[in-house]
C-alpha positions in Angstrom: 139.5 44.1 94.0 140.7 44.6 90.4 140.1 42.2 87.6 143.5 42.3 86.7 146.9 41.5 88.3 149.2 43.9 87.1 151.7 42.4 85.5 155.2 40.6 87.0 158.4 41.5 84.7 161.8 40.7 85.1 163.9 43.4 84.7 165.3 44.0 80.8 168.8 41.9 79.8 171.7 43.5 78.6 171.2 44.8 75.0 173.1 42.2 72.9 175.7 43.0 70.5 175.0 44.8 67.7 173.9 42.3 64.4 176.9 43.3 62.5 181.0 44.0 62.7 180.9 47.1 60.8 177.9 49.4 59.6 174.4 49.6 60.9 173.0 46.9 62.6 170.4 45.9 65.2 170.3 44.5 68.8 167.7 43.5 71.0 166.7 42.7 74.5 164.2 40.8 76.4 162.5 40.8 79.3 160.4 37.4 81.0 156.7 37.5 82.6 157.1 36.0 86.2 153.2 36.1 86.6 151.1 33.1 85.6 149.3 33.9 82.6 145.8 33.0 83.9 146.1 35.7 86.3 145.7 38.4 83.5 146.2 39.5 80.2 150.1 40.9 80.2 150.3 43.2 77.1 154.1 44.3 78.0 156.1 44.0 75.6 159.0 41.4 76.1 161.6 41.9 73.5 162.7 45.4 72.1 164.8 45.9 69.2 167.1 49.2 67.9 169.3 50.2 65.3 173.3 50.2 66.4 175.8 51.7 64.0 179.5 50.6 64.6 182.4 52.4 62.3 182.1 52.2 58.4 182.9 48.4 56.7 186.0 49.5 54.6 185.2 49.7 50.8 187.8 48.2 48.6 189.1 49.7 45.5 187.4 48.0 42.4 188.4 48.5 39.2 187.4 47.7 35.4 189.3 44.8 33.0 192.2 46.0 31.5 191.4 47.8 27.9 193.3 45.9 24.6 196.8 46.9 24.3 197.2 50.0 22.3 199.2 49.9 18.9 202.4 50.6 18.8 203.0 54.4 18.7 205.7 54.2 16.4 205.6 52.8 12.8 209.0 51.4 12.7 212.0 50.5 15.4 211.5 50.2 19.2 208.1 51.6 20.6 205.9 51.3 23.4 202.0 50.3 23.8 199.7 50.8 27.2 196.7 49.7 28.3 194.7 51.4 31.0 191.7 50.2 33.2 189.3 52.7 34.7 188.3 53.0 38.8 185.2 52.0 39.6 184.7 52.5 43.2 187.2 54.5 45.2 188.6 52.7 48.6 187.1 54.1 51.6 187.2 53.7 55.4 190.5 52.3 55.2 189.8 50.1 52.2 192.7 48.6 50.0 194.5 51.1 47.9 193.7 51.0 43.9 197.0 49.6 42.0 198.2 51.0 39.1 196.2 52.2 35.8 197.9 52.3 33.3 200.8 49.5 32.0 203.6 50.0 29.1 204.9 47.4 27.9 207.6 47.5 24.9 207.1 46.6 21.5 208.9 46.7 18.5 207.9 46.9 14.8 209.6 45.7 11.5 213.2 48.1 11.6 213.7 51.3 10.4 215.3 51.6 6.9 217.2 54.5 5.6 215.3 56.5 3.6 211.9 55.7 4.8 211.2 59.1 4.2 210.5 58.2 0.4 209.1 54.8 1.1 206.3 56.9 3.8 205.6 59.0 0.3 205.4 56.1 -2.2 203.0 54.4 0.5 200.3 57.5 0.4 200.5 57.9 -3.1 199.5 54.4 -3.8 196.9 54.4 -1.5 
């Protein structure tokens, strides 16, 4: 007779679901010894684990802050400033969509006289 009793497994469970929603994951399954134990060592494994990879986790649009306003681009009368922010990770796998990048906004400096050609000219010379 043999020392040892082979053995006495139940049959391997279902996988279970995979660890995650999205992405890679794991998932395992088991197995139970029906044999006593003092019939024999029983070096079967009883619990296997494997990767599972289910579609992408969507990636949102991120952006940067919002740079300072720009100055006014003109030097007198109405005008218009922006400000732009910079993409810092593009969406992906159905991610949500970056909003806008650049903003105007209006701005208006002290009004335009007459003549301000000569008053520009006066101005650089005393500088």
């Amino acid at each position: 007779l043999p020392d040892t009793i082979p053995c006495l497994l139940s049959p391997w469970s279902e996988w279970s679901d995979c660890s995650v929603t999205c992405g890679k994951g794991m998932r395992t399954r088991q197995r139970m010894l029906k044999s006593a134990a003092e019939l024999g060592d029983c070096n079967e494994e009883l619990e296997q684990a494997e990767k599972c990879m289910l579609p992408e986790c969507p990636i949102d649009c991120e952006l940067t802050e919002w740079s300072q306003w720009s100055e006014c681009n003109t030097s007198c009368g109405k005008g218009h400033m922006i400000r732009t922010r910079m993409i810092k990770i593009e969406p992906q796998f159905g991610g949500t969509a970056c909003p806008e990048t650049v903003q105007r906004t209006k701005c208006r400096v002290r009004k335009c006289l007459r003549g301000a050609g000569m008053e520009k000219r006066r101005w650089k010379e005393a500088r």
